[in-house]
Every structure is written in structure tokens, then in C-alpha cells.
TIRO-2110 file (N, C-alpha, C; in Angstrom, 1 decimal):
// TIRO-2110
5.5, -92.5, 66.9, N, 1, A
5.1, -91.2, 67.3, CA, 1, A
6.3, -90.3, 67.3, C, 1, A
6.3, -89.0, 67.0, N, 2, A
7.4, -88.1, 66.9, CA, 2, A
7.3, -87.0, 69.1, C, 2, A
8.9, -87.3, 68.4, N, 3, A
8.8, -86.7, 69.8, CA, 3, A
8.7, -84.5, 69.5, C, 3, A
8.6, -84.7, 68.5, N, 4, A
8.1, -83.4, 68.3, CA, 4, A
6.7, -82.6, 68.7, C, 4, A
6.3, -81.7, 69.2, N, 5, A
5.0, -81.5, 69.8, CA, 5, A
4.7, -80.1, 68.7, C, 5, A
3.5, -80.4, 68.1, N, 6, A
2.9, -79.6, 67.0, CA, 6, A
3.2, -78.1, 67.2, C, 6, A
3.6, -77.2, 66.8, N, 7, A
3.7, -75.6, 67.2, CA, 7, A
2.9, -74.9, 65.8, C, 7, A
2.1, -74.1, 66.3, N, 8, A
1.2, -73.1, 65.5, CA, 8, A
2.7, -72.3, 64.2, C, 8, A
2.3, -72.5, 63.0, N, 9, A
3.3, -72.1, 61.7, CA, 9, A
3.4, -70.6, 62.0, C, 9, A
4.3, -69.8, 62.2, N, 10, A
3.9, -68.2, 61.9, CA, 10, A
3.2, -67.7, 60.9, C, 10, A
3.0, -67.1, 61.0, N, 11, A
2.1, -65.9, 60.2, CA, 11, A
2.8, -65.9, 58.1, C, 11, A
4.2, -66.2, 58.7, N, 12, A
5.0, -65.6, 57.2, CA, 12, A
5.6, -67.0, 56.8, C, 12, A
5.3, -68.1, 57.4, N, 13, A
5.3, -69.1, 56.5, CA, 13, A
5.1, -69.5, 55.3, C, 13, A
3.3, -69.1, 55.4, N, 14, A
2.5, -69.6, 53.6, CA, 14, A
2.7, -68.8, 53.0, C, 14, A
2.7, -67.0, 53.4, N, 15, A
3.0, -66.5, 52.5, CA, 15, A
4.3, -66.0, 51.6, C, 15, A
5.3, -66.9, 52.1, N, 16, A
6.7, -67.2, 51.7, CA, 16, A
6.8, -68.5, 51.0, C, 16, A
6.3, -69.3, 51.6, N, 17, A
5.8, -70.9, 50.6, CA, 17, A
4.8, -70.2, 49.8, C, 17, A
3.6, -69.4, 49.5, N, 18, A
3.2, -69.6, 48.0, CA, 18, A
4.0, -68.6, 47.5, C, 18, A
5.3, -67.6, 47.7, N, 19, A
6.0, -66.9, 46.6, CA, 19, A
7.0, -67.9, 46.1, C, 19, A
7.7, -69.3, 46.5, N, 20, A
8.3, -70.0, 46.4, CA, 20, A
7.6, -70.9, 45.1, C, 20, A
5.9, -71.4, 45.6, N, 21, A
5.4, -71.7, 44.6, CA, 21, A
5.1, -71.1, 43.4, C, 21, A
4.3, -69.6, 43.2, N, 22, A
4.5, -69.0, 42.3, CA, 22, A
6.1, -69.5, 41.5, C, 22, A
7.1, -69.0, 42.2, N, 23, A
8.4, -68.8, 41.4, CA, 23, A
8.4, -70.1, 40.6, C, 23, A
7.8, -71.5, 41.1, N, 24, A
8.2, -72.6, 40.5, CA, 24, A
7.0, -72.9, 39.7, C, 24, A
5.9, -72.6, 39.5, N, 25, A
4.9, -72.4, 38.4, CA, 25, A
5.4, -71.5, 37.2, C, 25, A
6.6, -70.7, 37.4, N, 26, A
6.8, -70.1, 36.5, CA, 26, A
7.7, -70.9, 35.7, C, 26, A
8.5, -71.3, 36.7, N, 27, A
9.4, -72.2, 35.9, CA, 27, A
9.0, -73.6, 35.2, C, 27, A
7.4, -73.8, 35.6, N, 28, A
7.1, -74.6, 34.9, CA, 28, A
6.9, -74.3, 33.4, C, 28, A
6.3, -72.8, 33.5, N, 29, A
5.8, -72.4, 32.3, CA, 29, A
7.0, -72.4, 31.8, C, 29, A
8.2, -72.3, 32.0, N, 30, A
9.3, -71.9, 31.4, CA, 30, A
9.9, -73.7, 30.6, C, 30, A
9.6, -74.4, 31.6, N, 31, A
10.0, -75.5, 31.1, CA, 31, A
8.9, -76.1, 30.0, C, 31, A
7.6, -76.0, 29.7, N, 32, A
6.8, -76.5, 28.8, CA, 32, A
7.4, -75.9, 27.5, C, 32, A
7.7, -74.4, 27.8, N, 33, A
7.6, -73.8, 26.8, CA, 33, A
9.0, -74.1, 26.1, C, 33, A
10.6, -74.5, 26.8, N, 34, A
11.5, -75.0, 26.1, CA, 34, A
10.9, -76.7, 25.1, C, 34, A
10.0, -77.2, 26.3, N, 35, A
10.3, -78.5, 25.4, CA, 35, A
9.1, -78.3, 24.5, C, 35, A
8.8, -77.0, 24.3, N, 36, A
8.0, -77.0, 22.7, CA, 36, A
6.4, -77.4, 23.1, C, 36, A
5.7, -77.5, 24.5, N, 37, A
3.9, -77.7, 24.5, CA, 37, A
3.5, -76.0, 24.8, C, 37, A
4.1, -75.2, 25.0, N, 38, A
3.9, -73.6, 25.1, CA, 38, A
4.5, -73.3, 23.8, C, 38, A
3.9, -72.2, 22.6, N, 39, A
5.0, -71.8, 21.5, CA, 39, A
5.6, -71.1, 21.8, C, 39, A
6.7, -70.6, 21.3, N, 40, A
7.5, -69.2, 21.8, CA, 40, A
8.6, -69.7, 22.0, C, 40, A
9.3, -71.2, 21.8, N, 41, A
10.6, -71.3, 22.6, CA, 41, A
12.0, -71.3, 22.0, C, 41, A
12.9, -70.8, 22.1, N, 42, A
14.3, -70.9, 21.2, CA, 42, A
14.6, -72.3, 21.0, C, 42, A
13.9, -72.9, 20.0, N, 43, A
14.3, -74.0, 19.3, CA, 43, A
16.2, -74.6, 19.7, C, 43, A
16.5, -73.6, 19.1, N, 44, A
18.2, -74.0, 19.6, CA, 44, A
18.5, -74.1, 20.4, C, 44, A
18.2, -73.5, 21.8, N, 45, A
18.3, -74.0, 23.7, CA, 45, A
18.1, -75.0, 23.8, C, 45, A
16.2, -75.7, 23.7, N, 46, A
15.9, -77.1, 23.5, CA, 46, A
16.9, -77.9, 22.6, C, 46, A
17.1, -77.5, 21.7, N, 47, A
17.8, -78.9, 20.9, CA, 47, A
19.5, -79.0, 21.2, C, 47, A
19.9, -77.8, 22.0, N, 48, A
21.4, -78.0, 22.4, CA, 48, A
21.1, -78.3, 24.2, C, 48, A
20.4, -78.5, 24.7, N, 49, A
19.9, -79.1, 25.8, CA, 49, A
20.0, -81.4, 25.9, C, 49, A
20.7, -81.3, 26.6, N, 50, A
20.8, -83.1, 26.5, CA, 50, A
19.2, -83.6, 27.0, C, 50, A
19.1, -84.8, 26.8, N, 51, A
17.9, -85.3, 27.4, CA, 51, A
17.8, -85.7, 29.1, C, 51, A
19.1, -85.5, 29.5, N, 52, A
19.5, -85.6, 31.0, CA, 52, A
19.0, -84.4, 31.6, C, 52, A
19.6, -83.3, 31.1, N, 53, A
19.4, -82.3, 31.6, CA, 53, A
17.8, -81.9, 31.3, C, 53, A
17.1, -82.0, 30.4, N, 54, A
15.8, -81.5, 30.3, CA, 54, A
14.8, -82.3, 31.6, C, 54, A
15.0, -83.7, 32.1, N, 55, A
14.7, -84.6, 32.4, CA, 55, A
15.0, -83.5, 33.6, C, 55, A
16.5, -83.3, 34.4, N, 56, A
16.9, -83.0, 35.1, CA, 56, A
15.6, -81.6, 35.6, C, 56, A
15.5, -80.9, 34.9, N, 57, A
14.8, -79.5, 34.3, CA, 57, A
13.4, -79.6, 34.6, C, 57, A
13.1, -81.0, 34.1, N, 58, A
11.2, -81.0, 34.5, CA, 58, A
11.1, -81.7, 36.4, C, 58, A
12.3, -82.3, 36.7, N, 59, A
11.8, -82.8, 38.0, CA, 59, A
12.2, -82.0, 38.9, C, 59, A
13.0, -80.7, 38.7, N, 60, A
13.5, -79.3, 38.9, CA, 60, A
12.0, -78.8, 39.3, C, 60, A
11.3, -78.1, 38.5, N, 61, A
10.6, -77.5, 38.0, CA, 61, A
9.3, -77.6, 38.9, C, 61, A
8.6, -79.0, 38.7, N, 62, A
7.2, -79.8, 39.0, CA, 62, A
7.9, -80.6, 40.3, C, 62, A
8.7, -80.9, 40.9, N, 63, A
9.4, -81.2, 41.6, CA, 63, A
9.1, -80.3, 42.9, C, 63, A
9.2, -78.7, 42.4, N, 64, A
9.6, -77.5, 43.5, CA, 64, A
7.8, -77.0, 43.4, C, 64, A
7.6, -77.3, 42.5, N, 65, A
6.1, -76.4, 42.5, CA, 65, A
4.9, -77.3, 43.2, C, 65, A
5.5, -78.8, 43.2, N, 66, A
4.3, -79.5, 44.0, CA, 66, A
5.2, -79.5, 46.1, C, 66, A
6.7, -79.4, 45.9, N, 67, A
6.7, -79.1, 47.3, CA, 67, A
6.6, -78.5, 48.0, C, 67, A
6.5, -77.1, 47.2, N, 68, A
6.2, -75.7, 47.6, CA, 68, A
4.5, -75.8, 47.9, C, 68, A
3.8, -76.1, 47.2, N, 69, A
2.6, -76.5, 47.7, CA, 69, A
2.3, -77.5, 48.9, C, 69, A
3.3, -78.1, 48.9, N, 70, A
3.3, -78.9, 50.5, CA, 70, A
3.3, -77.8, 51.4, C, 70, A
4.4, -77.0, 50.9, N, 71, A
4.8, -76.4, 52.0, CA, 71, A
3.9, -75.3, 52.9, C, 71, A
3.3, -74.9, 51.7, N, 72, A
1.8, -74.0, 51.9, CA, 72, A
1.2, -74.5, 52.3, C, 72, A
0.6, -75.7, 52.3, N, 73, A
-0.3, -76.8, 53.1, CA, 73, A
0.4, -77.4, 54.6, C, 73, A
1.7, -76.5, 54.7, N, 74, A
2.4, -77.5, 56.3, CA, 74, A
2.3, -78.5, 56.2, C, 74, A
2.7, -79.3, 55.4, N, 75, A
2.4, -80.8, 55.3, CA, 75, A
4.7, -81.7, 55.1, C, 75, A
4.9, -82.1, 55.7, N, 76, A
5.7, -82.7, 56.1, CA, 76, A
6.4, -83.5, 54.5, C, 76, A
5.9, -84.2, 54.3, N, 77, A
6.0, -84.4, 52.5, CA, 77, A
7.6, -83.7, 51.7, C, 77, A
6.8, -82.1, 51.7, N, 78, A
7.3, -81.4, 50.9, CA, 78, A
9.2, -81.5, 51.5, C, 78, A
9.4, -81.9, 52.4, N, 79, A
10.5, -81.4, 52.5, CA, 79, A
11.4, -82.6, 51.3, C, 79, A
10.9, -83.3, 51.0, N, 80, A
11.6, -84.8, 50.3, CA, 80, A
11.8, -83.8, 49.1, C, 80, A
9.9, -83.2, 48.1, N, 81, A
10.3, -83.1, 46.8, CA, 81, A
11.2, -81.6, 46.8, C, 81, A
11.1, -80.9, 47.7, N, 82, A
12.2, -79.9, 47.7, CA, 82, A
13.6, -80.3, 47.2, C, 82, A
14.0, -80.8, 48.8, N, 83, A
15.4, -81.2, 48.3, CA, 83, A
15.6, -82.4, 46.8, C, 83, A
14.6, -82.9, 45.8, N, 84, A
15.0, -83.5, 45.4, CA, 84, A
14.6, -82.0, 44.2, C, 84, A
13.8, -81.4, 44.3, N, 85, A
14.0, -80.3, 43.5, CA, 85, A
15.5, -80.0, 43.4, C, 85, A
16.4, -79.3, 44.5, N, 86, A
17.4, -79.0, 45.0, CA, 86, A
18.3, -79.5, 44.0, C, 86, A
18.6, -81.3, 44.5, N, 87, A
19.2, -82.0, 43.3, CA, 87, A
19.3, -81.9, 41.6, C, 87, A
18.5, -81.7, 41.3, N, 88, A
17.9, -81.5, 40.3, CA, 88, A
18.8, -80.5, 39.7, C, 88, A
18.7, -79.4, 40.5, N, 89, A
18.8, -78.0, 40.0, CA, 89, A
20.3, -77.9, 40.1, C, 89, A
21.0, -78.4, 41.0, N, 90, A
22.3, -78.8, 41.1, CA, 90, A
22.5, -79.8, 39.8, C, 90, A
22.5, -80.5, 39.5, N, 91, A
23.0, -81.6, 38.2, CA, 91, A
22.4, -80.5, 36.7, C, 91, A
21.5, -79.8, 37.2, N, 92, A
21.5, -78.8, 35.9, CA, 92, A
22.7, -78.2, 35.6, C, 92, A
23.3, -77.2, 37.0, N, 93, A
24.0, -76.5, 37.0, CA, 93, A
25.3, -76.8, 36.5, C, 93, A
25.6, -78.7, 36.9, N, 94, A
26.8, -79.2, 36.6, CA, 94, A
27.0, -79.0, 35.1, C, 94, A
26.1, -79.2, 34.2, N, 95, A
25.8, -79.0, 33.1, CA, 95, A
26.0, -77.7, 32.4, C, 95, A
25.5, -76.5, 32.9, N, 96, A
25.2, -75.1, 32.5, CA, 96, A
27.1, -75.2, 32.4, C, 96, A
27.4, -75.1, 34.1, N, 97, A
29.2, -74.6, 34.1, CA, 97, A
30.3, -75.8, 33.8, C, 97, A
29.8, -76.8, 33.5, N, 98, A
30.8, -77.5, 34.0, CA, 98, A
31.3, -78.4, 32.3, C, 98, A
29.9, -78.9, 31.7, N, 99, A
29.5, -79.9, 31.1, CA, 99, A
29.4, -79.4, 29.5, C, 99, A
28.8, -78.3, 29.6, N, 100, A
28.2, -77.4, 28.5, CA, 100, A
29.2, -77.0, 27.3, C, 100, A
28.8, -77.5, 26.1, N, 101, A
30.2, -77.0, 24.9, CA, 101, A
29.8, -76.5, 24.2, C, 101, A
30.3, -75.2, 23.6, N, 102, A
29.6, -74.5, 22.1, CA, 102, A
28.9, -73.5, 22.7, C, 102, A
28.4, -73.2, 24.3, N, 103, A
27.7, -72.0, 24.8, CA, 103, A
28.7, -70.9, 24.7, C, 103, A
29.5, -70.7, 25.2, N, 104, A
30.6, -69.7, 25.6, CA, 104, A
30.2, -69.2, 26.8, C, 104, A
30.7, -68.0, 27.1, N, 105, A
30.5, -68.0, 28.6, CA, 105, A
28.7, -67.2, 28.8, C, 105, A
28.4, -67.5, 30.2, N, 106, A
26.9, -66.8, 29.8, CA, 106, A
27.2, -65.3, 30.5, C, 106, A
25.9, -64.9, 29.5, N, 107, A
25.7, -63.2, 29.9, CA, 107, A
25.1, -63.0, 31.4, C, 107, A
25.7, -61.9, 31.7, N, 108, A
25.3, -61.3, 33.2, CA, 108, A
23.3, -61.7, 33.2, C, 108, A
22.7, -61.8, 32.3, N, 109, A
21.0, -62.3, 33.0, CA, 109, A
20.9, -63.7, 33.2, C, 109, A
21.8, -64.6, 32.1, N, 110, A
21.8, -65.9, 32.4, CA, 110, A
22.5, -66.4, 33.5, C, 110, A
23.4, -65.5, 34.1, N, 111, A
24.3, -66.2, 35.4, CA, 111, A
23.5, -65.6, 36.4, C, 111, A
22.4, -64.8, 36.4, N, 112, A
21.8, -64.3, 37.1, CA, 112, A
20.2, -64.8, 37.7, C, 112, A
19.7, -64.9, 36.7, N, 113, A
19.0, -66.2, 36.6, CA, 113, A
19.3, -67.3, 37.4, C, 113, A
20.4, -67.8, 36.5, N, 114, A
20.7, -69.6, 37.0, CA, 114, A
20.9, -69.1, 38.5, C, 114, A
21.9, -68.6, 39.1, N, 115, A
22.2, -68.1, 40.6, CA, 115, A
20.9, -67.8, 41.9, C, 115, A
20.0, -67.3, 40.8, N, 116, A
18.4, -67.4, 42.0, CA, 116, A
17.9, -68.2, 42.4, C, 116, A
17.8, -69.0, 40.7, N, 117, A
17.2, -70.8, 40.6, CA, 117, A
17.5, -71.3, 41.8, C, 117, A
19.3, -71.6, 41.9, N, 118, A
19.8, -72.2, 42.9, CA, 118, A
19.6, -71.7, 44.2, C, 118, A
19.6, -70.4, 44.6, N, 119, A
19.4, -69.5, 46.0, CA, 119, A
18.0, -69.9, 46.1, C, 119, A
16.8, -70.0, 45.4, N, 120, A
15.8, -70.1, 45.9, CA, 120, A
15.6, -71.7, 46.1, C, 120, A
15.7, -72.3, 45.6, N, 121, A
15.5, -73.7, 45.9, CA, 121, A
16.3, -74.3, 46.8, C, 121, A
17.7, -73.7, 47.3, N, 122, A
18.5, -73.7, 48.5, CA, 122, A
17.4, -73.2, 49.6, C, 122, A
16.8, -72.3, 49.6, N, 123, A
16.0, -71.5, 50.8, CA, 123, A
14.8, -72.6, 50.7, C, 123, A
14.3, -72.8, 49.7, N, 124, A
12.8, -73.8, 50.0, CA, 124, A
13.2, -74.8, 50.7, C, 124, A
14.4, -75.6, 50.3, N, 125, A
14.8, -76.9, 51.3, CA, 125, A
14.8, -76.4, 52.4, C, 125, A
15.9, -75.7, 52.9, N, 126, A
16.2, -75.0, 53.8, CA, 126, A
14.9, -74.8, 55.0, C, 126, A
14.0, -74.0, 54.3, N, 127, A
13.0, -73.6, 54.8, CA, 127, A
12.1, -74.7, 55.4, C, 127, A
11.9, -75.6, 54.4, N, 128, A
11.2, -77.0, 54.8, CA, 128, A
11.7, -77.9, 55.9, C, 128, A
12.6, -78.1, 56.0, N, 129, A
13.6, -78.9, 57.0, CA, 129, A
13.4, -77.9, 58.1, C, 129, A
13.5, -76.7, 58.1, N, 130, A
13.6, -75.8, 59.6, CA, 130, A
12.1, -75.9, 60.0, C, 130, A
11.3, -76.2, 59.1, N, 131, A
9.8, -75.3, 59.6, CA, 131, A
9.3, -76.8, 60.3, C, 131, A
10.0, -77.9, 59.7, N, 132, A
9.8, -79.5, 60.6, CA, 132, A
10.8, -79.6, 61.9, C, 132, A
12.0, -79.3, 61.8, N, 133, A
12.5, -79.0, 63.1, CA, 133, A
11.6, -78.4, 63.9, C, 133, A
11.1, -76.9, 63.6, N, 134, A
10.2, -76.5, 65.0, CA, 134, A
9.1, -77.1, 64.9, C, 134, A
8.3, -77.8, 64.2, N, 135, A
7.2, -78.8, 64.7, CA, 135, A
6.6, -78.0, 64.0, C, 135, A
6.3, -76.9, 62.7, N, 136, A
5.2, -76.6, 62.5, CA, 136, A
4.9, -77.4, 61.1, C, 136, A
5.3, -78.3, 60.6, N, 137, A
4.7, -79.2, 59.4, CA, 137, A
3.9, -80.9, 60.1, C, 137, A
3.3, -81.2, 59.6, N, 138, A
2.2, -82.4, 60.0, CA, 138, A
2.5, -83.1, 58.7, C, 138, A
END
């Protein structure tokens, strides 16, 4: 039994968990469309992309979009595929800055981008772990 006692979610909970989820449905769409099941994708991203990192990329992606749907649901769950979203998005990044040869440096939309990815999946964890501290996830 948890020694936590149930507290009613505020009002700006879900509608901050489903902009969290929107954001990560996008990135899903973003991710089908690199690995080529959406047309439209810069062939050369996908194929200078490792299979770690794409891998990294889909459990990123479907990872944050199904725990953001936890999270909308107050369901206790989400806090795991968050932070494992989190991970994810981190071992990308090692990759983007760290890993990455033949990119050169990226342009102010791509460091801008990558920088939200991380800020917002930092806040979903974040968010999930606090909203179970005050007792409003089940």
C-alpha cells in the first residue's frame, strides 16, 4: 500500500501532458518519415544515421508519446516510459555532439530543435515524477 494519499491532479496537468503528447506524435511522424514508411525524407540523414541511434530515435519518440499519454490518463506507469524516453534522447544527443563525423557543425534550427527535444523530455520526466510525489498519478 503506498503511504501516499490520492490528491485531485490540477486543472493544468492534462492539458500540459496532451501538449507534451502532441509534441511526441510529431516526432513520431518525424521518425517514420526518416526511416522511409512516410515519403518525403532526406535519404542522406537516414542513411548517415547509425542503426543505434535510429533505434535510439524510435524508443525516443513512441517511448514519450505513449508516456505522455500516461500522463494524460494520471496513470503512474508513465513516469518509467518518460524517463526511458529521456535516455534515449540523451544517447541521441551523445551522437548528434559528441559521436557524429562528416556533419560539421549544425545550424542555429538544428541546435535549436535538438535543445527543445531535450528541454521537453527533461520537463515530461520531471513532470511525471512530481505529479506522483504529490499523489496525483494512480
Amino acid at each position: 500500500m503506498s503511504d501516499v494519499v490520492a490528491t485531485p491532479a490540477p486543472g493544468w496537468l492534462r492539458p500540459v501532458a496532451g501538449l507534451g503528447l502532441l509534441w511526441n506524435l510529431y516526432g513520431v511522424y518525424v521518425y517514420l518519415k526518416t526511416v522511409g514508411v512516410v515519403p518525403g525524407a532526406d535519404a542522406a540523414m537516414a542513411n548517415a544515421m547509425p542503426a543505434w541511434v535510429t533505434g535510439a530515435f524510435a524508443i525516443a519518440v513512441f517511448g514519450g508519446a505513449l508516456g505522455a499519454l500516461g500522463l494524460v490518463m494520471l496513470k503512474r506507469w508513465s513516469k518509467l516510459l518518460l524517463v526511458v524516453s529521456l535516455l534515449a534522447v540523451l544517447a541521441m544527443d551523445v551522437w548528434t555532439f559528441a559521436l557524429r563525423t562528416g556533419g560539421g557543425a549544425m545550424a542555429g534550427a538544428e541546435l535549436g530543435i535538438t535543445l527543445a527535444v531535450l528541454a521537453v523530455a527533461i520537463l515530461l520526466a520531471w513532470l511525471a515524477y512530481s505529479a506522483d510525489g504529490k499523489g496525483w498519478l494512480s
